[in-house]
Each structure stands twice: as C-alpha cells, then as structure tokens.
C-alpha positions in Angstrom: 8.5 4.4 28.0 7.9 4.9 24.6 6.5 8.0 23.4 6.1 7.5 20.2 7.0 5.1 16.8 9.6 6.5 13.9 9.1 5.3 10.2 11.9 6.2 7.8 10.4 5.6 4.8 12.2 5.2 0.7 10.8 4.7 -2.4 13.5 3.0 -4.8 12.7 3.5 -8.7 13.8 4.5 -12.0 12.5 3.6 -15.1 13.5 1.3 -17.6 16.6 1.7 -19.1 18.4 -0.8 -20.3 19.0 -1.6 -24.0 17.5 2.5 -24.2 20.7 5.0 -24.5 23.3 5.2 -21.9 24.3 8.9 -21.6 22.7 11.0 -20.2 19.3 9.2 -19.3 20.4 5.8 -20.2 22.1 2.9 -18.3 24.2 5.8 -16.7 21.7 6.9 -15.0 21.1 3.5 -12.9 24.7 3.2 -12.6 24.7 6.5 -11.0 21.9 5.5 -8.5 23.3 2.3 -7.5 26.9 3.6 -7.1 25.6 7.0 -5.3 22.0 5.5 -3.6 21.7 2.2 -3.6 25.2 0.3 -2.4 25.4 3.2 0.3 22.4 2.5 2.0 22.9 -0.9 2.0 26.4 -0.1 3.7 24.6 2.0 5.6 22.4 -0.5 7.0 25.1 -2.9 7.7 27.5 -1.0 9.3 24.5 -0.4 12.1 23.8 -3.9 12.1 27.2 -4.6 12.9 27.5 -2.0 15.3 24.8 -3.3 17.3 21.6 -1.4 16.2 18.2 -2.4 14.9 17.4 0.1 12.6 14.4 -0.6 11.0 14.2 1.1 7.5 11.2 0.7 5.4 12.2 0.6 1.6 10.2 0.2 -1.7 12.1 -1.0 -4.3 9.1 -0.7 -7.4 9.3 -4.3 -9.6 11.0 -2.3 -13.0 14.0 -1.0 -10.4 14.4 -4.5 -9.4 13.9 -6.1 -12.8 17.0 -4.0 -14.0 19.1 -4.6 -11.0 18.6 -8.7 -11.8 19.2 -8.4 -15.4 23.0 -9.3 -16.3 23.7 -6.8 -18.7 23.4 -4.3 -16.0 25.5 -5.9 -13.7 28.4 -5.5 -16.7 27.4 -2.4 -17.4 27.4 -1.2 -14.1 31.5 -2.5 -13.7 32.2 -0.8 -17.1 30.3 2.4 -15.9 32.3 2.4 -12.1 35.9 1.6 -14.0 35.9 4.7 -16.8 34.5 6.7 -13.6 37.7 5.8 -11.7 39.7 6.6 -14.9 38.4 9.8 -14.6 39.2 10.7 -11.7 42.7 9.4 -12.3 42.7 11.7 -15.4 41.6 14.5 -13.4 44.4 13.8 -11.0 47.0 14.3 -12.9 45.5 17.5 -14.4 45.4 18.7 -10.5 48.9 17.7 -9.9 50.2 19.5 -12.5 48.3 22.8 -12.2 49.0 22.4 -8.1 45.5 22.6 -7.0 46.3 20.4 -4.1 42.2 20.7 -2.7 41.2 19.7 -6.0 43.9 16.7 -6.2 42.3 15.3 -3.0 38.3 15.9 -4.3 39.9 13.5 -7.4 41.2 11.2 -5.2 38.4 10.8 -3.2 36.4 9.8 -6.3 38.9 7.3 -7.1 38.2 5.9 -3.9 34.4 6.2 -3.6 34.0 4.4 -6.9 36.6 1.5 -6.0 34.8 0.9 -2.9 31.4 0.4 -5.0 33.3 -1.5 -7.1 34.7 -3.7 -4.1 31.0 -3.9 -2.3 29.6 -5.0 -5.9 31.9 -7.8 -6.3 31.4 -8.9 -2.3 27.9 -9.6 -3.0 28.4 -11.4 -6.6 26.8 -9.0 -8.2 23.6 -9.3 -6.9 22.0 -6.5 -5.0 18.6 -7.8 -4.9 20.2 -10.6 -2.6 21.7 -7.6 -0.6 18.6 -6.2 0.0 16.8 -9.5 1.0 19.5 -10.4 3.2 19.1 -7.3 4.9 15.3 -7.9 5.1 15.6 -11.3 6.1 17.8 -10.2 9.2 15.4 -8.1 10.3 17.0 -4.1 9.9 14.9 -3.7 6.5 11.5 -3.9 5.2 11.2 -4.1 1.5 7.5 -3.2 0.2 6.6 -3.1 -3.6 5.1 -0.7 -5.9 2.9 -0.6 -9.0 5.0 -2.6 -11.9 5.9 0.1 -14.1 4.9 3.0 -11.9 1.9 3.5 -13.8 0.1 6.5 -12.5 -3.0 4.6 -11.3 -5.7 7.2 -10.6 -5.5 8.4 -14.9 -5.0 4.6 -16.3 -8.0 4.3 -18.2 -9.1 0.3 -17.7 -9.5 -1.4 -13.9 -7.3 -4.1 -16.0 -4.4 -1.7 -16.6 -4.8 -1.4 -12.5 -5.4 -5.0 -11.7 -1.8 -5.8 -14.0 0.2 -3.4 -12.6 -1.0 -4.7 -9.0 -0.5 -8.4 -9.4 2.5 -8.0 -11.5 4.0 -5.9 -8.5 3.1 -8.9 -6.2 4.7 -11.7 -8.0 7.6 -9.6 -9.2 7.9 -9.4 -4.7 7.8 -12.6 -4.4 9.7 -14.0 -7.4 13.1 -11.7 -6.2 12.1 -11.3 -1.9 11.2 -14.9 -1.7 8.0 -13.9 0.2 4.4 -11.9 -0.5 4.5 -8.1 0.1 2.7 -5.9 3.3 2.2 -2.7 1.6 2.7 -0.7 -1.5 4.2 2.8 -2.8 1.8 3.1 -5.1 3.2 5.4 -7.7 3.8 9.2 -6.9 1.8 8.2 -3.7 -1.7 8.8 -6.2 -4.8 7.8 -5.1 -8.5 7.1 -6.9 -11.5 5.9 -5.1 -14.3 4.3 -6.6 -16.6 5.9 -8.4 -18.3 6.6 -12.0 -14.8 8.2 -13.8 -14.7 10.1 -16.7 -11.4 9.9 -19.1 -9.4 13.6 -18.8 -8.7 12.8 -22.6 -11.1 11.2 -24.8 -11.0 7.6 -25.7 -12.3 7.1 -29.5 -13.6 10.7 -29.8 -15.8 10.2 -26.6 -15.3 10.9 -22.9 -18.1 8.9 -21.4 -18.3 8.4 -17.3 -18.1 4.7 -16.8 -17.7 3.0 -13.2 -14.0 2.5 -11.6 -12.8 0.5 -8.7 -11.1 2.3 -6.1 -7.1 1.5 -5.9 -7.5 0.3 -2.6 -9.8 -2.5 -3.8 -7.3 -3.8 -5.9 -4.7 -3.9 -3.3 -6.4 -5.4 -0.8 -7.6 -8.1 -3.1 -3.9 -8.8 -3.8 -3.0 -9.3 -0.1 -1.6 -5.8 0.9 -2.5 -4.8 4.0 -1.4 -0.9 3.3 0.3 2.4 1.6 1.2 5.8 2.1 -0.3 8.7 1.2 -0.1 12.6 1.6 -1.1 14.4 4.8 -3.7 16.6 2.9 -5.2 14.0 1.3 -5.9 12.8 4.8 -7.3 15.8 6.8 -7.2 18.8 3.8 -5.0 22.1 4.1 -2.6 23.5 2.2 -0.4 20.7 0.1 3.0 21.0 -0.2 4.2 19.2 -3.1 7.5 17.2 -3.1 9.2 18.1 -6.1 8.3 21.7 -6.7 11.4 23.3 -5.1 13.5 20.8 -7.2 12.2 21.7 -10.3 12.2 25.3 -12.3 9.7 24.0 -14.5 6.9 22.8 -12.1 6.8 26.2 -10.2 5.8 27.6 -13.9 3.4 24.9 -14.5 1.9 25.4 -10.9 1.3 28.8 -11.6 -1.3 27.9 -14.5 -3.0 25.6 -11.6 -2.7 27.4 -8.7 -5.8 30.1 -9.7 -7.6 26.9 -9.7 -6.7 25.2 -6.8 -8.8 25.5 -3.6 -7.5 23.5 -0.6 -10.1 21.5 1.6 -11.2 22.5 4.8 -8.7 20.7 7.4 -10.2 18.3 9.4 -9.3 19.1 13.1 -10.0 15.3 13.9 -7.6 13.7 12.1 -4.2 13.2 12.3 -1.0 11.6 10.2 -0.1 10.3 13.6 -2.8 7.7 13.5 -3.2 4.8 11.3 -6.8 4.6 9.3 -8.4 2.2 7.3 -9.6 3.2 3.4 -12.5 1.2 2.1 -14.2 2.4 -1.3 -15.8 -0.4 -2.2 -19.6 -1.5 -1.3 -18.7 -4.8 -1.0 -17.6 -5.3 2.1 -14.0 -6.4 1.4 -11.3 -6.1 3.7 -10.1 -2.0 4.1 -6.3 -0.9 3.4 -5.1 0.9 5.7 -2.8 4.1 5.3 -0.1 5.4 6.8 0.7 9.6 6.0 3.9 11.7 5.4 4.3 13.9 7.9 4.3 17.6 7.0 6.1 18.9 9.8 9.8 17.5 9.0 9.0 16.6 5.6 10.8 20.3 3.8 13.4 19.5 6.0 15.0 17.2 4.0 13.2 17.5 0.5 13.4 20.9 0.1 16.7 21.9 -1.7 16.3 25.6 -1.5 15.2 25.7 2.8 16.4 22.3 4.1 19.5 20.1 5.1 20.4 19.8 1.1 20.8 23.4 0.9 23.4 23.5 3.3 26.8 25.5 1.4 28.8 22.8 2.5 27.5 19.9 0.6 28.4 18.6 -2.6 26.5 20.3 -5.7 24.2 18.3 -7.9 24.2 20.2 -10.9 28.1 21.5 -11.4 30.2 18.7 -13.2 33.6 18.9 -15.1 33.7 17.1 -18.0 34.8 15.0 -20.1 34.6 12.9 -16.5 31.1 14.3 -14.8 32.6 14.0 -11.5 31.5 17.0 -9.7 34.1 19.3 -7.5 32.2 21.8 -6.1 30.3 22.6 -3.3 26.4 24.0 -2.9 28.2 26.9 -1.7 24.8 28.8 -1.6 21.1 28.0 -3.3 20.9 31.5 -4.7 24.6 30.8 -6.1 24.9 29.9 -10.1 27.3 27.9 -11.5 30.3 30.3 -11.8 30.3 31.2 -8.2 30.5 27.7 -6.6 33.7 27.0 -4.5 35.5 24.6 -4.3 34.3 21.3 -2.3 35.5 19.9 0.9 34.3 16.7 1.9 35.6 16.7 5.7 33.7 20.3 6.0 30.9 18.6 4.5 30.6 15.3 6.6 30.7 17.8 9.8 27.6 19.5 9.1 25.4 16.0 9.0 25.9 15.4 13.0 24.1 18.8 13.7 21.2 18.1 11.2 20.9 14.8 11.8 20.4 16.0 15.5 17.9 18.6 14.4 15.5 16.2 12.3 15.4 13.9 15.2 14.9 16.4 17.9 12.5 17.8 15.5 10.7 13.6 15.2 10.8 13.7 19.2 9.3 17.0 19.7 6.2 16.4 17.4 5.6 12.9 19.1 6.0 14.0 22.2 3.3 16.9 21.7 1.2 14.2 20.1 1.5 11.8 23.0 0.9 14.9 25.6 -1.8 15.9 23.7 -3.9 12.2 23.3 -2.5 10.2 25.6 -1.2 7.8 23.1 1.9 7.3 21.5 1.5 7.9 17.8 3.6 7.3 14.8 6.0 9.8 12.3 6.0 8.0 8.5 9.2 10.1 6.7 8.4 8.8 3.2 11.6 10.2 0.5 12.4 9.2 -3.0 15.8 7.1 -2.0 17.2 8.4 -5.1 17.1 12.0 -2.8 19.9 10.2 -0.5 23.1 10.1 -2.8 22.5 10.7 -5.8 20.6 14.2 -5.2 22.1 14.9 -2.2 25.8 13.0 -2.0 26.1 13.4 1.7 22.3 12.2 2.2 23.5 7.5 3.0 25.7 9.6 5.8 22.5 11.6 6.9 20.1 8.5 7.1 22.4 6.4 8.8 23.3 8.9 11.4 19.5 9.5 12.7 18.8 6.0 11.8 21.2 5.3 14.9 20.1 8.4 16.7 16.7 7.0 16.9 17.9 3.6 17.8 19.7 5.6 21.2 16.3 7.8 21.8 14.8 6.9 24.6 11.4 8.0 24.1 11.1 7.3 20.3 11.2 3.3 19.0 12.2 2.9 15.3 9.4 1.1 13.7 8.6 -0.7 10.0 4.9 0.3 9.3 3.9 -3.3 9.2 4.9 -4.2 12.5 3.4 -1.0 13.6 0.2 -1.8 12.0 0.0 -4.8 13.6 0.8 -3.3 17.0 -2.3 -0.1 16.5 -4.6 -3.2 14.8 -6.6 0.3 13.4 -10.5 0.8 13.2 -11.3 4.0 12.2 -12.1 3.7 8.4 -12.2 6.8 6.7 -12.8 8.7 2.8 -9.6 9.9 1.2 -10.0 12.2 -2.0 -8.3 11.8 -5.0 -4.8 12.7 -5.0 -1.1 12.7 -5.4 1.9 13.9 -3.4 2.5 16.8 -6.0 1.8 20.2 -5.4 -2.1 21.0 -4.9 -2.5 17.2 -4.4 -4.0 16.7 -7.9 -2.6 15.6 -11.2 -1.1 18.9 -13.0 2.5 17.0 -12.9 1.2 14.4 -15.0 -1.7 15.8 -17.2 -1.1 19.1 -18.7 -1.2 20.6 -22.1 2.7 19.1 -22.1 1.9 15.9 -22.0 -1.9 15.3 -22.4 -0.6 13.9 -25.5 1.0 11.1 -24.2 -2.6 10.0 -22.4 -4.3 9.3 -26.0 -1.9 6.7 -26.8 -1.9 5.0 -23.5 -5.6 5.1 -23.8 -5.7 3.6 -26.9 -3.2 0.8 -26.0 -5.2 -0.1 -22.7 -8.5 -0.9 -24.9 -6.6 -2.9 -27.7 -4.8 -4.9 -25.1 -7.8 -5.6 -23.5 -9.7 -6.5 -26.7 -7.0 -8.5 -28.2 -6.3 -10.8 -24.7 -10.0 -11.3 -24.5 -9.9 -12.5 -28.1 -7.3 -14.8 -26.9 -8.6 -16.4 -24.0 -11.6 -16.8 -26.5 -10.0 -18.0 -29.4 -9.6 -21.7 -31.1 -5.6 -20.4 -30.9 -4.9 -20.5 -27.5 -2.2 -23.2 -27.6 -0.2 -21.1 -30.0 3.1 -20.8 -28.2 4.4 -17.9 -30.2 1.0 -16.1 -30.0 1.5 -15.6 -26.9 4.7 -14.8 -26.5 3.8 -11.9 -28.8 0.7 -10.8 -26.7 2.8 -11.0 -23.8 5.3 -8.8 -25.7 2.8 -6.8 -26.2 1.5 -6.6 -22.6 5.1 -5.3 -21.8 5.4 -2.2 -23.9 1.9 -0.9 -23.2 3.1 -1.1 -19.4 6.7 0.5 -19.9 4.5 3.0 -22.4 2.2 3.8 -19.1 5.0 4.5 -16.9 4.3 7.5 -15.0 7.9 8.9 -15.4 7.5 9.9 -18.6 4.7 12.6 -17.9 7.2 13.7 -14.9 10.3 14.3 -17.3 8.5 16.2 -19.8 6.4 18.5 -17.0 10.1 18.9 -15.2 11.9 19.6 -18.5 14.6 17.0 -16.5 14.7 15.0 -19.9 11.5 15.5 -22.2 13.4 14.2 -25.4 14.3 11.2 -23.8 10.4 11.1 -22.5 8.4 11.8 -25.6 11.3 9.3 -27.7 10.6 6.5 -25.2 6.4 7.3 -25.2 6.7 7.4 -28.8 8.8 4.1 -29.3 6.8 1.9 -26.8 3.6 2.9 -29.1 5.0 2.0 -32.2 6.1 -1.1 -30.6 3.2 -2.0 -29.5 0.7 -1.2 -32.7 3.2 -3.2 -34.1 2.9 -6.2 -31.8 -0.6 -6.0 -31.8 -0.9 -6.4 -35.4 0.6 -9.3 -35.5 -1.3 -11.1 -32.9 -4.2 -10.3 -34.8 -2.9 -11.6 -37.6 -1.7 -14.7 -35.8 -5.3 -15.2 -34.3 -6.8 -14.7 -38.4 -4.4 -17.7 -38.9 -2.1 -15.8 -41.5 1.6 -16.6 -41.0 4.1 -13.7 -40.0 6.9 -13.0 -42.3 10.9 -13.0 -41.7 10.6 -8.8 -41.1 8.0 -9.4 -38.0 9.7 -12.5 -36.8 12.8 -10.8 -36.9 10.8 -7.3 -34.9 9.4 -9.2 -32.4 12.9 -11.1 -31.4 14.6 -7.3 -31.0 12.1 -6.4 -28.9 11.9 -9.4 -26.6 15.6 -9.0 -26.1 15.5 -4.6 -25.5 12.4 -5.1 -23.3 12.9 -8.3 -21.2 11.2 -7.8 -18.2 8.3 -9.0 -16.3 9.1 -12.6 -17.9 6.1 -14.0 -15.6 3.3 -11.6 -17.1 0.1 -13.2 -17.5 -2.0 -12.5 -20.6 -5.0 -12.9 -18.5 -5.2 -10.3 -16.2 -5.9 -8.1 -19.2 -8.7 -10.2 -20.7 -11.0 -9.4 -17.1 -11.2 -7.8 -14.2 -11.0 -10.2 -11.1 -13.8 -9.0 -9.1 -15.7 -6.4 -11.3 -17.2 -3.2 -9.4 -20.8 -4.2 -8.6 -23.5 -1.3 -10.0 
C-alpha cells in the first residue's frame, strides 16, 4: 500500500550569457553547468530508464536556460570549452607524472575522462539537449515545467504587463522547444505577490503612489497553469529557513541588518506541506492555482553546505581550483577547512559515501510520510524542490546522489515516486487558502533582492517598465503599425528591458558571487534599451534613423537573440485588468 507520494523537484536556470564575456561569468559558466549539471542528469535519468525504473523527476528548465541551450553558438562553444578542459587535464598530467604524484595523476585522468564522456553524450544527441530533455519527457521518467522568461522577480516588477510578459513568454517559449503547453511553474526564487493595492519599494518618477496589482497566481492561471511551488512558511508561518544563506558569506551579513526586523508568523497548526491547496487572490472568480510546498524537514539536508550531504570531507571542493586549468583536485576535506588545508581528492572514497546518504534522505522521506499517513489517515506528499545547478556543479558528486535515491524510491515499498501534476490530478484539491508575500530566501521576504546594494538597480527597471509600456501602446495606436523595422526595434527593445529585469542580477551583487559582472550587465541592458527606445520614437515621429543606429540596433539583435516570438502587445495592456 502506498504510504505516501515523493516529488524530486529541479529548477534549471542561468542567466543570459552568450555574446556577454566568457571567463569567469560568461559562456564558461553554462559550459560548466551543462558539462557538470545538465548531461549528468540526463545520464542519470537514462541509465534508470534502462535499468528498468520509472523515476519520475520534475524539472524546470526557465525559457532563457533553454533559449541558450538552442542557440548554435553555444553548442560550439560548449565543444571548444570541453576540448581546452581535456587539454588541461592532459597538461596537468604530465606535470603529475613528472613530480610522481601518482593520486594526483589519476584525479587528472579522471578529468580527461569526465570531460570526453560529455563530449561523447553531446555529440550522441546532435547537439541538442533540449531534444534530450523532451525525449526524456516524452517517455514518461521526466516532467519539464517552465519558469518566468527571464526570471524576473515577479512580486517587485512594477507593471502587471512586465508580469503578464514574463508569463506568456514562459508559455510559448514551453511550447515552441517541449512541443506541448506547460502544468506548472518555478516562478522565480519561488516569490510570491497577491493581489492587492502595491506600493513601489523605490519611487517611480519621484512618487511612490499605491496603485492596484493582480496577484501572480491570476496571471498564471489565466495562462493555463494549473500550479507552483512555494516555501513551507509562506504556507503555515514559523521560522524560514532560507536556501542560500549557508552558501553565501555575504547574505548571512546582509541578514543580520534584517533579522532585527523580522518577525515570523504564528504557525498555523492546520496546515501542512503534505497537502496540496488551491491559491486564489483574485475577486473574480477565476480558476485557483494550486501549490505544492518544499518540505522543511529534509530540505538542509542537501542544501546546506556547512550541515548536510555536501559537507561531507570526502567530496570534491567547489571552491579550490589549480590554474591555469580550473580543474579542481581536492577534496571538502572539512567545512571549517580553508584553502591551504584541503587534501588531496579521491573519487572512489567519494562515490562510497553517496549509498549511505542516499539511504539516509530516503529513510528520512519515508519516515516523515509515514508519520504523516499515521497521523491523518491519508497518504500525503514530500515536494524536494533544489536549484539543479546544486547537483554537479556545486556539489560534483550530487547526478550520483539523485540518481541513487531516485531508484531507492522506485524499490520503496511504501513511498511512490510522483510528478506534481499527476499527483495533483490524483488529490483533485479543495481547500483554497491565503498565502503572504514571499520568497524562498531567508525571513521569506525580499532583502536578497532589494537592499541598499542593489535598490539601485530597481529605478532603472522601473523606469524601463513604464516607457515600454508607453511606447507599445503608442504602437498599437499609431498610423505606423505596419512598419516592419519598427517593430523589430520595439521588440528589441522588449528584450533588454526583460534580460535588464532578471532577478539574478540583484542575487550576484547581494551574494558578492559576481557584482561586477551584475551591475556591468544592469548597466548595459539600460543603455541598450534608452537607446532602442529612442529610436522607436523617432521612427513613430516619422524621422529616418541614421547609419550609427542602424548599425546599434543590428549588434544588438545579434548579442541578444532570444525570445524571437515576443509580442509587442502584451506590453501595450493587461489581458484581464484587476477589477476595483
């Protein structure tokens, strides 16, 4: 009898890259994720699925990720990026040899190996990891779900357009690589907003007046998905535990001016992240989302780097590298341990340790279930929502990890793997219920993403939001309309302010991970798009563009060619306005 319903749960995303650097925070950096995240899991998955096993993984793979994994210039980056990887190692082999560091030699060799085989799985699928990931979809061991299209943080976007973009874009994006319309949504760093009268954090035009917002929900729901996931405080209250604060030196600082502030809500006693609930925010009597919430009690298990699996002494460490190569040769060895005191890495010593933890997160999935199921009478359901880039690429050992409770669930006999669509179409929920607004970050609020870091960044989305909107209204209006290259540029234009509202950007300047990089790209996408902007308006004022601007606005199609099906339209209205 089943006892219970597991949901492993990844969120695929980086932003866009291409055409912007390539060490360290460049192209290198999606190389890195698809040689050390990406073709693993879908090895991972596959070598179940020959075996025999059903394993049911839920995956979002967020429209810019999947933009940049289409785009051909990746795909010969990414053979350039694996080849002078393998040349490193062989470089670093020969240093090895010579000095007669035989454990070393082997580490070297191993990287030579790891790197040809993501070389050899690249060239198996043409190319084309997208199709890799439909396949696997299609088949019936994956579920793919989407995400806002640039990973715009949703609840501090300023216009319901900005939200109803980013939601539509996400759904054709699905269906233009998938080949079918998506169930649910990540929606970006799991942030929340229902509906009500919403006053900008940073004034827009000098002026921070309350105007009414649709609730996020209402804009998926009116794009046909049926769901996301969301945090278990935000649910039922209690302390949060945010996601990336044991990862990042910087946000435990930052916390610490929030903290005094932060009060948690009273838990609820009646609900629970092993139910499914419907969200409805709007008067209107459209259809409620429903959402499905990370569990908190295995959650640290695996995120936290400092008191879970990734601390482990034995795995690989993230953060020591050799140069001029970057491949890394040393072990965790301990958390407390800095970078002079690592030891040396052993991959055989490493792989043993993921059978016992493995074992111990899904003991740990069966035990709460089971005290769930003894406790209500029904079996329930455990959502394990991760950043995939946290399997691999944080944590090296991590594809090993996943697949091995991936089958270890598919052998439980009291606990059924489940994807969280078919599982909400076997609970068919009823209970509707209020969610506050939130994030998965630490405290559940915003502090990540608005600070005095990066408030900055805030003023110049705002302002690009309420141009956009003005100029594609002016469009839609205008005696112009049929002007080909007008709107080409608006749609141009449409781009940048959505690669300017990425929500990454905020993150790598609170984190410190890369704030250069951060402000350079929030500071380029602005210009671009003033720039862009202009130029509509002078198209629409019927003045011709001269050979400068012409010559702009190609560059700029070719660095920034995504999204190629935007629509100029979703920016000139909102759909189905909030009724007063």
């Amino acid at each position: 009898m089943t006892g219970g319903y597991f949901a492993f749960v990844l969120h695929g995303h980086l932003p866009y890259v291409l055409s912007h650097g390539r060490w360290p925070h460049g192209t290198d950096w999606l190389s890195e994720a698809t040689a050390e995240t990406y073709l693993p899991i879908i090895r991972a998955l596959r070598d179940l699925a020959d075996k025999g096993y059903r394993p049911k993984l839920t995956m979002g793979l967020s429209p810019v990720l999947c933009e940049q994994l289409a785009d051909d210039s990746f795909k010969k980056e990414f053979v350039s990026y694996v080849n002078t990887k393998i040349k490193a190692a062989q470089h670093d082999s020969e240093e090895f040899y010579r000095y007669d560091q035989p454990n070393m030699l082997k580490n070297s060799r191993f990287w030579e190996e790891f790197y040809g085989l993501a070389l050899e799985q690249f060239d198996a699928c043409g190319r084309d990891i997208l199709k890799e990931f439909k396949r696997l979809q299609d088949d019936g061991f994956l579920e793919i779900i989407t995400c806002g299209a640039s990973h715009g943080y949703y609840p501090l976007l300023s216009r319901d357009e900005s939200l109803q973009a980013q939601t539509k874009m996400a759904v054709r994006n699905y269906r233009r690589h998938f080949g079918r319309p998506p169930a649910g949504i990540w929606l970006p760093e799991c942030a929340y907003r229902p509906r009500y009268n919403w006053t900008p954090p940073v004034p827009i035009d000098g002026r921070q007046e309350s105007y009414s917002r649709k609730g996020v929900d209402e804009f998926l729901t009116e794009n046909g998905l049926d769901y996301f996931v969301i945090d278990s405080a935000l649910l039922k209250g209690g302390k949060s535990i945010g996601v990336y604060i044991d990862r990042f030196e910087a946000l435990k600082l930052l916390w610490g001016q929030f903290e005094k502030q932060y009060r948690p809500r009273e838990e609820e006693k009646d609900k629970t992240p092993r139910e499914v609930y419907l969200v409805s925010s709007s008067p209107e009597g459209k259809k409620p989302t429903a959402i499905f919430t990370r569990d908190p009690d295995t959650g640290l298990l695996v995120w936290s780097g400092e008191h879970g699996y990734p601390g482990d002494g034995n795995y690989l460490d993230f953060h020591k590298k050799r140069f001029p190569g970057g491949h890394r040769y040393w072990a965790v060895t301990s958390v407390k341990s800095d970078l002079a005191d690592k030891v040396e890495y052993h991959h055989e010593n490493a792989l043993s340790r993921v059978p016992e933890n493995a074992a111990h997160f899904a003991d740990k999935v069966t035990e709460v279930l089971r005290g769930h199921h003894e406790t209500s009478g029904e079996p329930g359901i455990l959502v394990a929502p991760y950043d995939a880039e946290l399997f691999g690429h944080w944590w090296f050992e991590g594809p090993d990890f996943l697949k091995t409770v991936l089958k270890q669930i598919c052998e439980n006999k009291y606990v059924e793997p489940t994807f969280l669509s078919e599982h909400l179409a076997r609970c068919q929920p009823t209970k509707i219920v209020s969610i506050p607004e939130g994030s998965w970050g630490q405290g559940n609020h915003h502090y990540i993403w608005l600070n005095e870091h990066n408030e900055w960044t805030w003023k110049h989305i705002y302002e690009a939001e309420a141009r956009m909107c003005e100029l594609a209204r002016a469009w839609r209006n205008h005696s112009r309309k049929q002007d080909q290259e007008l709107e080409a540029i608006l749609k141009q234009a449409a781009r940048e302010l959505m690669l300017l509202s990425a929500s990454d950007w905020q993150f790598l300047i609170s984190t410190f991970a890369a704030r250069d990089y951060a402000e350079l790209r929030v500071s380029e996408h602005y210009a671009d798009f003033k720039k862009l902007a202009a130029m509509a308006r002078k198209k629409m004022d019927g003045i011709p563009l001269d050979v400068g601007e012409l010559q702009f606005f190609k560059d700029c199609t070719e660095r920034d060619r995504l999204f190629e099906d935007i629509e100029i339209e979703w920016f000139a209205a909102v759909e189905f306005p909030a009724q007063e």
